[in-house]
C-alpha atoms as one frame of an Amber mdcrd trajectory, in Angstrom:
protein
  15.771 -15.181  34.865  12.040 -14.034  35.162  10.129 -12.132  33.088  10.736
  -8.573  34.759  14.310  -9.122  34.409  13.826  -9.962  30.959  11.745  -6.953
  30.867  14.213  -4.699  31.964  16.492  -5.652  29.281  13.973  -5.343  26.815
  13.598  -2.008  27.524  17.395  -1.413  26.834  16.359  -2.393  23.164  15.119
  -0.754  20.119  12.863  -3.349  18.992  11.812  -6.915  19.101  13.331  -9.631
  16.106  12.068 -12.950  15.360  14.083 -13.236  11.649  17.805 -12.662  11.430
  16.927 -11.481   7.881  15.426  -8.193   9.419  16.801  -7.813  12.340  17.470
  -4.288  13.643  20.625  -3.039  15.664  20.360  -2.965  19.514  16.968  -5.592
  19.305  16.047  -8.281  21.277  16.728 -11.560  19.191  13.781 -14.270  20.219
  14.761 -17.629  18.717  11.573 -19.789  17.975  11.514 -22.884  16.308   9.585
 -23.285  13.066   8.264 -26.777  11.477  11.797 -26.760   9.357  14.193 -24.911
  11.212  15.883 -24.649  14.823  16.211 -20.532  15.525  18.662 -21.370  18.445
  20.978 -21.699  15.364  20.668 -18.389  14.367  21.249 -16.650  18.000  24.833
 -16.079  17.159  23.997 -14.747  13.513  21.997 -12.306  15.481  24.429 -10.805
  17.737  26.810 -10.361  15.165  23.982  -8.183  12.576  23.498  -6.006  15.891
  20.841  -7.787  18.592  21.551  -6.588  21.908  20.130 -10.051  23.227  19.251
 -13.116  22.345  16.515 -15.027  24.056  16.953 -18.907  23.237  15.760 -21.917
  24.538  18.384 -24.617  23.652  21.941 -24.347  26.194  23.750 -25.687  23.232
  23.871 -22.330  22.015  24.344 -20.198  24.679  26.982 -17.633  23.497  27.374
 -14.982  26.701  25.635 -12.510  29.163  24.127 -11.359  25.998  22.376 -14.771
  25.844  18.911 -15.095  28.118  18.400 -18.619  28.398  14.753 -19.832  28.678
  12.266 -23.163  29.043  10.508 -21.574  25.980  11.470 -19.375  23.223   7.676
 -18.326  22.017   6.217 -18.733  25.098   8.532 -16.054  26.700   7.772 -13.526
  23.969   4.071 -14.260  24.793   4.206 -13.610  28.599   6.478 -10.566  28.086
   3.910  -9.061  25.526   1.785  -9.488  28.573   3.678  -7.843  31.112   5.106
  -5.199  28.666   1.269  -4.691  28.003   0.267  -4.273  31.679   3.650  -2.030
  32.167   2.711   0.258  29.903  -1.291   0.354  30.996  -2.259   2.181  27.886
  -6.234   1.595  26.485  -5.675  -1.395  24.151  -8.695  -1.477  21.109  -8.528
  -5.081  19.542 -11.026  -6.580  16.741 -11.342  -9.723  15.038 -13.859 -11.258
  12.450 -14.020 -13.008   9.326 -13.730 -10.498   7.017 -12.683  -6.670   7.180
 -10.336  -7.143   9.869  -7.338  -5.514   8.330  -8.873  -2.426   6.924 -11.182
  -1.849   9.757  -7.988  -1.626  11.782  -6.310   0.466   9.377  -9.481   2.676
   9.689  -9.242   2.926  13.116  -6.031   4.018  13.298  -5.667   6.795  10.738
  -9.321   7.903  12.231  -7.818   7.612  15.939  -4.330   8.972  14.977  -6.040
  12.478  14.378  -5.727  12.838  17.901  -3.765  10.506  19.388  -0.655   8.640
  19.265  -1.072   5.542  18.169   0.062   2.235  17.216  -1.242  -0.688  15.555
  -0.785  -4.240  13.807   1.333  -3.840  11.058   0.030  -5.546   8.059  -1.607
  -8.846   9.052   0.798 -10.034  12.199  -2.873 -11.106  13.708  -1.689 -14.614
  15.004   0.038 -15.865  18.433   3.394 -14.393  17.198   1.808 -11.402  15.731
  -0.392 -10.037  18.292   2.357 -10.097  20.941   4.659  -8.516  18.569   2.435
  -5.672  17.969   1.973  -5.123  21.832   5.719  -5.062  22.198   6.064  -2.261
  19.435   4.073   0.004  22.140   6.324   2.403  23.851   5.465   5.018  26.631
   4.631   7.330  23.836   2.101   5.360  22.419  -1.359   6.742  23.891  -4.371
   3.710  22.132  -3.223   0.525  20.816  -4.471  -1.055  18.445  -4.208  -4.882
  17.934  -6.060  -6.734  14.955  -7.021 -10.912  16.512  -6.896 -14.099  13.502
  -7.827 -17.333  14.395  -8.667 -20.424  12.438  -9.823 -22.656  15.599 -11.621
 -21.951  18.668  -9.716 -21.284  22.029  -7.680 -18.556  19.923  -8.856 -15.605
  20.231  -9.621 -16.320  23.870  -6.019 -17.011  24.059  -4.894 -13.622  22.137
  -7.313 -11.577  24.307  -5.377 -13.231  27.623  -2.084 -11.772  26.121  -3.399
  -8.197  25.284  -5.903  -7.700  28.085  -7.994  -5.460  25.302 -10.073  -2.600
  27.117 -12.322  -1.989  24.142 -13.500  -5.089  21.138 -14.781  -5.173  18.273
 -16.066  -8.241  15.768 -16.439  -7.242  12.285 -18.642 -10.073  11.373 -19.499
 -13.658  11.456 -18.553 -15.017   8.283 -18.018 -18.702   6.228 -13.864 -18.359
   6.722 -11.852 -20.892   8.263 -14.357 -23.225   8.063 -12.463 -26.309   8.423
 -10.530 -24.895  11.392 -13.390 -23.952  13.450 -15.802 -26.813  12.050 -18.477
 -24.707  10.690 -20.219 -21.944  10.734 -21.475 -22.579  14.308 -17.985 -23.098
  15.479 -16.905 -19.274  13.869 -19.801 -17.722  15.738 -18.217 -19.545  18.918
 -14.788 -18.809  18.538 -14.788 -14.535  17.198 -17.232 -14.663  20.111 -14.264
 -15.590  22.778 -13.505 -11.992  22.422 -17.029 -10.920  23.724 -16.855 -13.111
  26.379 -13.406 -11.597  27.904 -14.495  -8.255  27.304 -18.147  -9.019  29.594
 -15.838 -11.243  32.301 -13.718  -7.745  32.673 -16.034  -5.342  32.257 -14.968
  -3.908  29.097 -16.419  -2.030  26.132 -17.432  -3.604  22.738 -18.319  -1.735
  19.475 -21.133  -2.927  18.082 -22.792  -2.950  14.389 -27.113  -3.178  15.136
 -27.420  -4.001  11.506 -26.089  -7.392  12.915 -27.955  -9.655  14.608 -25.738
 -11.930  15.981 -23.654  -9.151  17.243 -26.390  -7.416  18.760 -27.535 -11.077
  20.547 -23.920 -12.139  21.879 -22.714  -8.387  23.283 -26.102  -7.535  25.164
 -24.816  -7.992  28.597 -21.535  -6.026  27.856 -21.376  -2.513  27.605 -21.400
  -1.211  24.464 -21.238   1.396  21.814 -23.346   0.918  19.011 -23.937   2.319
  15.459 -26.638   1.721  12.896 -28.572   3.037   9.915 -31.555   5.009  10.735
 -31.946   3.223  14.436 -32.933   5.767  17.101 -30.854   3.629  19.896 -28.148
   4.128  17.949 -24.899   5.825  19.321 -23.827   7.002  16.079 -26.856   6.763
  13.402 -26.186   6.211   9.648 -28.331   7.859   7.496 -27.453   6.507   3.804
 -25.034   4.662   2.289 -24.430   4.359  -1.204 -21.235   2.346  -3.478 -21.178
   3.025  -6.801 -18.191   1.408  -6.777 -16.627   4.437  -3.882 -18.585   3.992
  -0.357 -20.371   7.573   0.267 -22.054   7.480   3.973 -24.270   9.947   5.140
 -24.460  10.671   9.175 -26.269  13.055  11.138 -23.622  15.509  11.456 -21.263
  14.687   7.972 -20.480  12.843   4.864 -17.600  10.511   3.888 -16.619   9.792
   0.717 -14.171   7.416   0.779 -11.861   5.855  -1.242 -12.938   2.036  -0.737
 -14.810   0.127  -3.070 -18.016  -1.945  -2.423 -20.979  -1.652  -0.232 -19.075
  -4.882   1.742 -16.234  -2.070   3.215 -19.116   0.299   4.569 -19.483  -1.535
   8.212 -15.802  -0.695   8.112 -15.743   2.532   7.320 -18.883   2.678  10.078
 -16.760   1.110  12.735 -13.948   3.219  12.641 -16.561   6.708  12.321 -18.084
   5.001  16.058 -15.103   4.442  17.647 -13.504   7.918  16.536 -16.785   9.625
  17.967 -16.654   7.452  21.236 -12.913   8.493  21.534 -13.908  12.434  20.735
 -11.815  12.895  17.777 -13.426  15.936  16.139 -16.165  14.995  13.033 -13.985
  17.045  10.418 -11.048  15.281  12.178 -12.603  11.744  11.293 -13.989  12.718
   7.795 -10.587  14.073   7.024  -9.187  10.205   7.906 -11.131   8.284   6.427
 -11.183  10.420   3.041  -7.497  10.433   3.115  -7.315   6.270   3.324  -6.369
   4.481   0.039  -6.136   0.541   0.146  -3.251  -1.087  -1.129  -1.803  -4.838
  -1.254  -4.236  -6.085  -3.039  -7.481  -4.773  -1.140 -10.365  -3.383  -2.971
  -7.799  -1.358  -5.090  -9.715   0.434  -8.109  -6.383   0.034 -10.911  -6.429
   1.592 -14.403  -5.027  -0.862 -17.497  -5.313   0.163 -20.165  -9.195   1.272
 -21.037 -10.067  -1.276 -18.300 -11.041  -0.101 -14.474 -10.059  -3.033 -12.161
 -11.131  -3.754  -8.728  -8.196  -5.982  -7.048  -9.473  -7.888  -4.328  -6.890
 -10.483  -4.690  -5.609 -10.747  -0.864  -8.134 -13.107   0.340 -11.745 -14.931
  -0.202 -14.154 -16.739   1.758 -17.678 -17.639   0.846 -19.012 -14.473   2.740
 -16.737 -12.526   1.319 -17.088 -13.542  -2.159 -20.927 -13.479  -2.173 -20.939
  -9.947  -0.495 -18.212  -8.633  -3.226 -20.179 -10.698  -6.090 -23.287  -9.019
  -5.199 -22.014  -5.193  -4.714 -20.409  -5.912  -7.934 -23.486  -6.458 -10.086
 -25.166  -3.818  -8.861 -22.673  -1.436 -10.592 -24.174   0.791 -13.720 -21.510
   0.274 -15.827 -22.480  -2.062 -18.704 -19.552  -3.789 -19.265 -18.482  -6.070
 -16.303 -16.063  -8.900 -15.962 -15.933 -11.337 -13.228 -12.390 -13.063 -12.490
 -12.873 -15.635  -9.400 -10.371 -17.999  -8.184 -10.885 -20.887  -5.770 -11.242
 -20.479  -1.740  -9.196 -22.251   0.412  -9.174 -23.558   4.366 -13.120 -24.699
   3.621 -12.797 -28.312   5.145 -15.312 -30.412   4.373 -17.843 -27.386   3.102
 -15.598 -26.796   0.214 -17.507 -28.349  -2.517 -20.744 -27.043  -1.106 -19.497
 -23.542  -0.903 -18.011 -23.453  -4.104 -20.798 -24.493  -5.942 -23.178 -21.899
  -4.423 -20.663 -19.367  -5.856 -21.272 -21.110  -9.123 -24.749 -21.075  -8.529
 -24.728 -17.656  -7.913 -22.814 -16.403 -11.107 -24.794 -18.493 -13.403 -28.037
 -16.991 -12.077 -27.494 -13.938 -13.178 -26.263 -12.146 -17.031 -25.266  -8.420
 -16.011 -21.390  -9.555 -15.970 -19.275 -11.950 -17.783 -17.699 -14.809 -15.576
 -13.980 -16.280 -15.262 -13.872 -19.219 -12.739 -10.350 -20.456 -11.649  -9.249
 -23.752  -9.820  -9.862 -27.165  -9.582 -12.569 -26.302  -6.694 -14.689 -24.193
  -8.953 -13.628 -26.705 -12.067 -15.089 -29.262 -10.022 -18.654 -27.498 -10.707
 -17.942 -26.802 -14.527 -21.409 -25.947 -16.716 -21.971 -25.158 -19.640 -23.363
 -21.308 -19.903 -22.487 -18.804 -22.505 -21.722 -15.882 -19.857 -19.233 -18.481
 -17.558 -16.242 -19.626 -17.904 -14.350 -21.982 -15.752 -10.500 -22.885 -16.014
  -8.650 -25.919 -13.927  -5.388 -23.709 -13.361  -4.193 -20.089 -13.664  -1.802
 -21.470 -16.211  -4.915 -22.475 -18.271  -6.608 -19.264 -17.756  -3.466 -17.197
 -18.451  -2.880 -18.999 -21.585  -7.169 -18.249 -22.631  -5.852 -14.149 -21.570
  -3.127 -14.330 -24.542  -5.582 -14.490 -27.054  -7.887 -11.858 -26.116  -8.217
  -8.599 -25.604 -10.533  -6.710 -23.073 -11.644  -3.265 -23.645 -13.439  -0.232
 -21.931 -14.579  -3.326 -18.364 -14.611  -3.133 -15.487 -13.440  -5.843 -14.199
 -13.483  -7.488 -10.310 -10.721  -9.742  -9.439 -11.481 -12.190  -5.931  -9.299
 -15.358  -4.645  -7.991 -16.514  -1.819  -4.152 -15.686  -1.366  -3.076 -19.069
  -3.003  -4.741 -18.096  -6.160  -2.444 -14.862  -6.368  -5.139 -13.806  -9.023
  -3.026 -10.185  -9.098  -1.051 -12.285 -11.785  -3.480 -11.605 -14.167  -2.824
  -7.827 -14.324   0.031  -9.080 -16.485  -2.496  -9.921 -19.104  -5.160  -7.373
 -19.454
């Protein structure tokens, strides 16, 4: 069967299923094979919850002219992502980066969504099962699509833009994440930049922050769209931007206030306000959006406990992220401040390094108090009377039951193993 015939029975389907767990009635069923599992197991499991078909990629388990039989389970869903894209020729806006990638996108959408419909990755499905799942949510009514790019190695995002075809880009930054995927810092640049060099070898559009160099240097032979604060070549010029801790941005023609925390979620904030203007939505349309956006899941939510305010940053951490959040952090008038860091992971061989210039960094200064968690962080263990360092969050949760923290305000930042959120159970 070839992929337009698979097509065309696609289209006979509500939605696309990769997990019998959630599958939906009248779906397509794609069996892929994880590190522990077989999925051609499941095919059966699937037509009886409700899948209209079953794509597998193992005859053993061919049931009936429900099953689609295949050389490859994942890469079918892949090349029908593709075609289904190129079927449905709608503008497709895709970003990547090393930080900010999630909320940008969420940004863009609710900003876009003012005058379009729209969809976009849901959550974090960034990845080669993710990004072709996202195109395949896309129906005829769907007017922009947008489609949010991870990678932790080169050749990914190159691959990921060859799947969505994207008629618009944009990088958030360049930042210390993944490090021991992409083998450095060097290797990051290389890799996010994959995206820049599709978008230039297909004459596309790519957004484009001036405040960063390395932006500005790998898009300048693309055409782009640019913002930037106080630059006259500016598409859309910033005129201020102040966090204290809620990002307030000043334009030429209106203000934001928004609801996200730190001076770090601004070139978000700034990205979504270009690509809104370059897409016409109305400037009360895209103030309106981005006002109206509250994080959740663990992003840059401000919490209340008790007489503490909280900023949980707990979803992920790299060393650019954690110095940016570190710094906007300190900067904060209030005079009681608590620092609660836990260990970042997937930093190769630059782990120890990175870690202790966090360490480094904390020590330097005596505006906030310090809690370091994990054995990377441990590793680096001082003696100072304003930091703290703990092997474990077992260790650190035991320190929390016999204190008591009043009238902070308190930043909590880890990578997603850390699942620092678990200390909201003890403040």
């Amino acid at each position: 069967m070839n992929i337009q015939d698979i097509h065309n029975l696609f289209l006979q389907c509500k939605s696309v299923s990769i997990d019998t767990r959630k599958i939906e009635t009248n779906s397509m069923f794609f069996a892929i094979k994880g590190e522990n599992f077989d999925a051609n197991t499941f095919a059966k499991q699937a037509l009886d919850l409700g899948a209209l078909f079953v794509v597998i990629d193992n005859a053993s388990y061919f049931i009936d002219e429900r099953t689609v039989l295949v050389e490859n389970s994942l890469e079918t869903l892949q090349e029908l992502a593709s075609f289904h894209r190129t079927y449905l020729n709608l503008p497709v806006v895709a970003l990547t980066g090393s930080n900010g990638k999630t909320t940008t996108k969420e940004l863009i959408n609710v900003v876009l969504s003012k005058k379009f419909k729209t969809k976009a990755t849901i959550g974090n499905l960034n990845n080669h099962i993710g990004v072709p799942l996202t195109l395949l949510s896309f129906t005829k009514d769907t007017q922009i699509g947008i489609v949010e790019m991870g990678a932790n190695h080169k050749k990914e995002i190159e691959f990921l833009c060859e799947i969505a075809q994207p008629d618009y880009g944009y990088i958030t930054n360049f930042g210390k994440a993944h490090l021991e995927g992409f083998g450095g810092v060097e290797g990051v640049i290389q890799g996010k930049s994959e995206m820049y060099k599709y978008l230039a070898e297909h004459d596309k559009t790519v957004f484009v922050n001036l405040e960063d160099p390395i932006q500005v240097e790998k898009s300048k032979e693309i055409k782009r769209f640019t913002f930037g604060i106080k630059k006259n070549e500016a598409n859309v010029r910033i005129n201020t931007i102040e966090a204290n801790p809620f990002v307030v941005i000043e334009y030429e023609e209106f203000v934001v206030n928004s609801n996200l925390i730190g001076l770090y979620n601004a070139n978000n904030i700034n990205a979504a306000v270009a690509i809104g203007i370059y897409f016409n939505v109305g400037n009360n349309d895209i103030k309106a959006a981005i006002e109206s956006y509250t994080p959740d899941n663990n992003r840059s939510q401000l919490l209340k406990k008790g007489t503490n305010q909280i900023i949980l940053d707990a979803y992920n951490a790299n060393p650019s992220s954690m110095a940016v959040a570190i710094a906007n952090f300190i900067q904060l008038d209030n005079s009681k401040k608590i620092m609660i860091l836990g260990d970042m992971f997937e930093l190769g061989n630059e782990s120890s390094q990175e870690h202790k210039i966090i360490v480094d960094s904390v020590i330097g200064q005596n505006q906030s108090v310090c809690y370091l968690i994990g054995k990377d962080f441990y590793a680096h263990r001082i003696s100072n009377e304003n930091v703290f360092f703990f092997e474990t969050f077992d260790a650190f949760a035991d320190y929390l039951k016999t204190i008591k923290f009043n009238d902070n305000t308190i930043l909590i930042k880890g990578s997603r193993g850390m699942a620092l959120e678990r200390t909201l159970e003890y403040i």
